[in-house]
C-alpha positions in Angstrom: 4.6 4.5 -29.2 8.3 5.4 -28.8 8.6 9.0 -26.6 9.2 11.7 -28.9 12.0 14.1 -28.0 11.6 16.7 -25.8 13.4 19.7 -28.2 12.8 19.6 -32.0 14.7 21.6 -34.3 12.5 23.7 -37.0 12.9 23.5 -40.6 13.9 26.9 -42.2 16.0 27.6 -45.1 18.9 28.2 -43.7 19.6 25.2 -42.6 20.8 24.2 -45.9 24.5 26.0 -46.9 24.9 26.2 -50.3 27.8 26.6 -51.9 29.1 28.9 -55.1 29.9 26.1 -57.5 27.2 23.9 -56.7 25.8 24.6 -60.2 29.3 23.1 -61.8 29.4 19.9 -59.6 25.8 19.3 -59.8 26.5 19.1 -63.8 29.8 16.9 -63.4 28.1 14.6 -61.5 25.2 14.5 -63.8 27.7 14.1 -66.8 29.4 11.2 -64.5 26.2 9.3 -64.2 25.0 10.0 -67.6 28.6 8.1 -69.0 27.9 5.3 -67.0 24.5 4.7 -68.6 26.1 5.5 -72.2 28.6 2.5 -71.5 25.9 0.0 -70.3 23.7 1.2 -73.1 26.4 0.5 -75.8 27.1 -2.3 -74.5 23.8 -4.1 -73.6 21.3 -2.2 -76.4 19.4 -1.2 -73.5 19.3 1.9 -71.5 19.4 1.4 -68.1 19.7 3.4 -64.6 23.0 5.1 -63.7 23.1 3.9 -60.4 20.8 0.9 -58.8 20.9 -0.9 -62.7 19.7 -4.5 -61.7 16.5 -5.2 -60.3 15.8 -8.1 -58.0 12.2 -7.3 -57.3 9.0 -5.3 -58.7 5.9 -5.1 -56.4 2.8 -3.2 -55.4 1.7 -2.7 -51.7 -0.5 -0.1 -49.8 0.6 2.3 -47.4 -1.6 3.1 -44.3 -0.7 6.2 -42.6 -1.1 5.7 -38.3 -4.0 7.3 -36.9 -3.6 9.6 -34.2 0.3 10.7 -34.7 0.9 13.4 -32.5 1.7 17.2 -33.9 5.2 16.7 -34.8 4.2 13.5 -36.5 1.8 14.4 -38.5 3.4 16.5 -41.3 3.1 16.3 -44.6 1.4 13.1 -46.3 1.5 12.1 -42.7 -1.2 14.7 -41.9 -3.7 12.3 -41.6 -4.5 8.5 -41.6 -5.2 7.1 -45.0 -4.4 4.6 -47.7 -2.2 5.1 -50.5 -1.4 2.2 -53.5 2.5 2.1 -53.3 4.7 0.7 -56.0 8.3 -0.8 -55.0 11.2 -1.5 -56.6 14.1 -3.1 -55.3 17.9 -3.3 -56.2 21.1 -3.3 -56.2 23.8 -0.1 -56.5 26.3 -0.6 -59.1 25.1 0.8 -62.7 25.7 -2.0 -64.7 24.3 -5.1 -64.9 26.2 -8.0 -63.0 26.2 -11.3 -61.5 24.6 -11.0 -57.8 27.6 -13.2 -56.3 29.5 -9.4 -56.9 27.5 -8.4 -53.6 27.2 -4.8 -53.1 24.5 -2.4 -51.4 21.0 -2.7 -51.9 18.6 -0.2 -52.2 14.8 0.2 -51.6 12.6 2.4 -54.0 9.2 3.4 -52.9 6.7 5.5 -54.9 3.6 6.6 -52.4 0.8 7.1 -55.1 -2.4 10.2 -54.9 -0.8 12.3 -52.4 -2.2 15.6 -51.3 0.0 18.7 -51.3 1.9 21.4 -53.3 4.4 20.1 -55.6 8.2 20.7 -55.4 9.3 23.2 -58.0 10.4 22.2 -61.2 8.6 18.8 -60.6 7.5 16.1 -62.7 4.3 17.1 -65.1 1.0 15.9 -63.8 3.0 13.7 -61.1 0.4 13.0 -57.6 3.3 11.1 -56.0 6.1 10.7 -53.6 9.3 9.1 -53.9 11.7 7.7 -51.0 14.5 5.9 -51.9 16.7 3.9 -48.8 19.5 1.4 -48.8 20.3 -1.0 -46.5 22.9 0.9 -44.6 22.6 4.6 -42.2 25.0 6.2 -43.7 25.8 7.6 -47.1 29.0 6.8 -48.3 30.0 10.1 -48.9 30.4 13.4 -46.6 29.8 15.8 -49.6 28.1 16.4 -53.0 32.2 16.7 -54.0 33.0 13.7 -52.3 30.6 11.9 -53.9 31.7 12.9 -56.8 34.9 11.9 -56.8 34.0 8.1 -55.5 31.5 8.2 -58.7 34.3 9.0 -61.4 36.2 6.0 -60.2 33.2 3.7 -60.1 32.5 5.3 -63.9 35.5 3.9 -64.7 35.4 0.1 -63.7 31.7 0.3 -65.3 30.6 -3.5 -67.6 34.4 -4.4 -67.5 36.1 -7.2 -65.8 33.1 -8.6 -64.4 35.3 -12.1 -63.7 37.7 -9.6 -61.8 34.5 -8.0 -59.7 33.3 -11.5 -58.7 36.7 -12.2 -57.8 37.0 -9.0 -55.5 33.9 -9.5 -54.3 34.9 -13.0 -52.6 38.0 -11.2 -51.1 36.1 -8.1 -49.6 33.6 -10.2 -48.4 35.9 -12.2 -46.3 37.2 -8.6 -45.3 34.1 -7.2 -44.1 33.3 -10.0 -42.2 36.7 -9.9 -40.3 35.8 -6.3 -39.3 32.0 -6.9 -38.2 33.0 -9.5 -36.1 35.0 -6.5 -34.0 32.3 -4.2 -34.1 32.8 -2.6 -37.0 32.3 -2.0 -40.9 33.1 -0.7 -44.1 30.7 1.1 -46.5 33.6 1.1 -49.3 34.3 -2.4 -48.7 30.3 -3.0 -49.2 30.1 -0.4 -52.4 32.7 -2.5 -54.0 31.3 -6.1 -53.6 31.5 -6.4 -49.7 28.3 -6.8 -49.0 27.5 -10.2 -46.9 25.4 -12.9 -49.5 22.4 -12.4 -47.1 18.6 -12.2 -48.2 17.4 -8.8 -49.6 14.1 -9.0 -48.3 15.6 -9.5 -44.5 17.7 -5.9 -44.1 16.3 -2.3 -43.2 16.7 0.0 -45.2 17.4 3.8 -44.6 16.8 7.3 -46.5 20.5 7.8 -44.9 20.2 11.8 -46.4 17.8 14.3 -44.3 14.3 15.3 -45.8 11.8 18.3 -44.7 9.3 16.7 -42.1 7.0 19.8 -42.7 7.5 22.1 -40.1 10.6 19.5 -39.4 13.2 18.0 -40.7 13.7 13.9 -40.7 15.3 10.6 -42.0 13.1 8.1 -42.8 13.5 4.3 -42.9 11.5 1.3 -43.2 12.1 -1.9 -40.8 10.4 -5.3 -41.2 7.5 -6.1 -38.7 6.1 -9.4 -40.1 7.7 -12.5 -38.7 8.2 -13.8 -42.1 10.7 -11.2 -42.9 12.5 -10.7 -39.8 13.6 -14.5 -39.9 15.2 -13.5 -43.2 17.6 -10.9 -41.3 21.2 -12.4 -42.8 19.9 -15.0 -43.8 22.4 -16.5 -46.5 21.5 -16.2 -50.3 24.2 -18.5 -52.6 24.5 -16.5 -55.2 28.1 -18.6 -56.5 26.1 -20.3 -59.5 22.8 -18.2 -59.9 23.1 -14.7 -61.5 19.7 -13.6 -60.0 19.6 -15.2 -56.7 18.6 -12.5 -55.4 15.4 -11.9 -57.7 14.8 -15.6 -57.7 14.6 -15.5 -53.5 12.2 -12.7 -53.7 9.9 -14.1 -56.2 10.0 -17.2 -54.0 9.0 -15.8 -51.4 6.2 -13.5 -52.7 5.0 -16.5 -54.0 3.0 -17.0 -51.0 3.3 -14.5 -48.3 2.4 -11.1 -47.4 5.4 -8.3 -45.9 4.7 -5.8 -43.9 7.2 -3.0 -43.0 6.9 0.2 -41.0 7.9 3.4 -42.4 9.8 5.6 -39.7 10.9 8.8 -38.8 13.8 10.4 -37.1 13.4 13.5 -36.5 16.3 16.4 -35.9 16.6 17.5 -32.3 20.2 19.6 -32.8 21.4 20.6 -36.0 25.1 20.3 -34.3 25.2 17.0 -33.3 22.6 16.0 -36.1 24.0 18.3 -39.3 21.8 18.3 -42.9 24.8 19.0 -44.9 27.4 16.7 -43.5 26.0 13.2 -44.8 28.8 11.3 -42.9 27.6 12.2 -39.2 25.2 9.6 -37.6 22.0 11.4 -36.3 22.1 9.7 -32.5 19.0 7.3 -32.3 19.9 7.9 -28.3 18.6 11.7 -28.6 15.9 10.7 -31.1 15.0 7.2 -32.1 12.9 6.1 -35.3 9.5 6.4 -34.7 6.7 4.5 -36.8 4.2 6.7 -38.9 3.3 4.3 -41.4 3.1 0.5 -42.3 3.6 -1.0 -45.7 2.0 -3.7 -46.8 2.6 -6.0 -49.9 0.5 -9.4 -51.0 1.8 -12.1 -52.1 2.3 -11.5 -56.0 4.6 -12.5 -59.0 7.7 -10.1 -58.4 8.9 -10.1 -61.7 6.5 -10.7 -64.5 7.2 -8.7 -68.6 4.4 -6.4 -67.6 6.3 -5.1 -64.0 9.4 -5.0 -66.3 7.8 -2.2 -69.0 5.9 -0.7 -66.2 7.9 -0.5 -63.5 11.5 -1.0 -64.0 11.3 0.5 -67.4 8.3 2.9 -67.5 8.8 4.5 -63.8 11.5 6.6 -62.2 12.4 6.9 -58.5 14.0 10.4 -57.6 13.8 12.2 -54.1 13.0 15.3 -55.9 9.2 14.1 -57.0 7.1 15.3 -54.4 5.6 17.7 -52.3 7.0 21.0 -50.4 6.2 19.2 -47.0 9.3 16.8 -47.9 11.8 18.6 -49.7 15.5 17.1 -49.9 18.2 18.6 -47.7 21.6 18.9 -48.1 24.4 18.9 -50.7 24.0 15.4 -51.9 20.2 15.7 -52.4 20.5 18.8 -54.6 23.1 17.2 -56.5 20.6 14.5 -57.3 17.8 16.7 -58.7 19.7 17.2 -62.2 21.5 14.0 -62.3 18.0 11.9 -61.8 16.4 14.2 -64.3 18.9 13.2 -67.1 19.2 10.1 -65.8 15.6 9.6 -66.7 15.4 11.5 -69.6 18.3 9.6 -71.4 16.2 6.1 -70.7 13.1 7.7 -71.8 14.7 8.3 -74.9 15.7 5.1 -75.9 13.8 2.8 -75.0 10.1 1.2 -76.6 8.7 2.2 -72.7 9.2 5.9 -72.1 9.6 7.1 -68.5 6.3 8.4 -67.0 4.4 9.0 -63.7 1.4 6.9 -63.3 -1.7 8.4 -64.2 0.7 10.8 -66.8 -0.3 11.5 -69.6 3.0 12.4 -71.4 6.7 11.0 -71.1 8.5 12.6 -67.7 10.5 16.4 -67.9 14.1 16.1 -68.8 14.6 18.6 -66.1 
């Protein structure tokens, strides 16, 4: 196992700063998001998520905790070894629906079902699970809850129009992107705007990018592929030119017949300077503390997108860091900010469509918040 590091900084509650008006942009962002899904809905019949819309894959797997973690390790639902039925969802970022050659960021929803521990405040009724949600990048593309609102009003605005004009784009930024990786470098607005390489899904890492409570702690998490079979998918090209769901067409392919197997990892704060909880545009040095694995994920082969997954998962779930336990509370500006705006967000698909939004094992629809 990878050496842990030597000076571990505590969680307490003041390393979160919050600010006077987080109440306003907390409900302008939520507002934001919420006109996004009222476009796509008008437009399409269908209410769909804010952010993340399209799905390219919908899959169950099992989560085996490590045995034998050390102290600082074992926190949380990491306590102690164990099994847990997981249910995946994966995706891509913009809110509305498009063709995958617009190639943007893709994101990695996992739900850890029958988890032990008290429950966040304000949580979802009879909910026994924990949500992470990565994307295949370190780095959030915004420094601030404010910041991040501001990039999200102009992304409200280009929302189900000129898709011809996005695929278009999308081609350009590409060749953009490129240009810049091949000097050591990258853009995460190129990406967020249809930049992203045309590479396999199932091949990338993905990466809670915002910090989380660790239990005594505080971490980022990510998962990074272990089998074979996956790590020969690493940018491995996906022609998405004259297929609309290449994407979700290469991952039912491929669970078609083989089994994936990621870990799940921490990286745990060692300086709250040099590794900050509120600035989400500093880069936690994997030098001064690298990921460590506490978990393995596991998923059998399986039909990845079937009517039933549809209702249950894609329609009948929701994926929000703010479902829970204490032990792994959000952090930071742009983690609070999410609390309200994935509440509505939920609450508005709920709503409207024939599958309403609810936890497994629930009993009744999910809280509006």
């Amino acid at each position: 196992m990878t050496q842990l590091p030597t000076t571990l900084e505590r969680y307490r509650p003041d390393v979160e700063t919050i600010e006077k008006d987080e109440p306003e942009t907390a409900r302008a962002l939520s507002e934001t998001l919420l006109s996004i899904a009222h476009t796509t809905w008008r437009n399409g019949g269908h209410a769909v998520r804010s952010v993340h819309a399209k799905s390219h894959g919908l899959l169950d797997g099992e989560l085996d905790i490590l045995p034998d973690l050390p102290g600082p390790l074992a926190q949380g639902i990491f306590a102690k070894p164990g099994r847990h039925k997981a249910v995946i969802r994966l995706s891509t970022s913009p809110g509305d629906i498009l063709h995958d050659s617009v190639s943007t960021p893709r994101g990695f929803s996992l739900k850890i079902l029958d988890v032990e521990g008290e429950r966040l405040p304000g949580g979802l009724e009879g909910s026994t699970s924990q949500d992470f949600l990565l994307v295949n990048g370190k780095l959030f593309n915004s420094p601030s809850a404010k910041a991040f609102l501001t990039n999200l009003k102009g992304l409200a605005l280009t929302t189900d129009r000129m898709e011809r004009t996005k695929e278009v784009a999308s081609k350009v930024f590409r060749v953009v992107e490129s240009a810049l990786e091949k000097f050591g470098a990258e853009s995460a607005t190129l990406k967020s705007l249809g930049g992203h390489p045309e590479t396999h899904i199932l091949g990338e890492s993905f990466f809670t990018q915002l910090p989380h409570r660790y239990g005594d702690y505080i971490a980022k998490f990510s998962l990074v592929p272990v089998t074979e079979n996956l790590k020969a998918l690493k940018d491995q090209p996906v022609d998405a030119d004259k297929d609309e769901n290449a994407l979700r067409n290469a991952v039912r392919s491929f669970f078609g017949g083989e089994t994936a197997t990621w870990e799940l990892q921490v990286q745990l704060c060692t300086d709250l300077d040099s590794m900050p909880v509120e600035d989400a545009s500093t880069l936690w040095d994997e030098e001064k503390s690298p990921f460590i694995p506490v978990a393995r994920l596991t998923v059998p082969p399986q039909d990845s997108w079937t009517e039933e997954k549809q209702k249950r998962i894609d329609d009948g779930l929701s994926f929000r860091p703010w479902n829970g336990i204490v032990e792994h509370q959000p952090l930071g500006s742009i983690m609070r900010m999410r609390r309200q705006a994935y509440d509505s967000s939920a609450a508005f698909r709920s709503e409207r469509n024939a599958v309403p939004v609810r936890e497994p094992g629930a009993r009744c629809p999910v809280a509006a918040g």
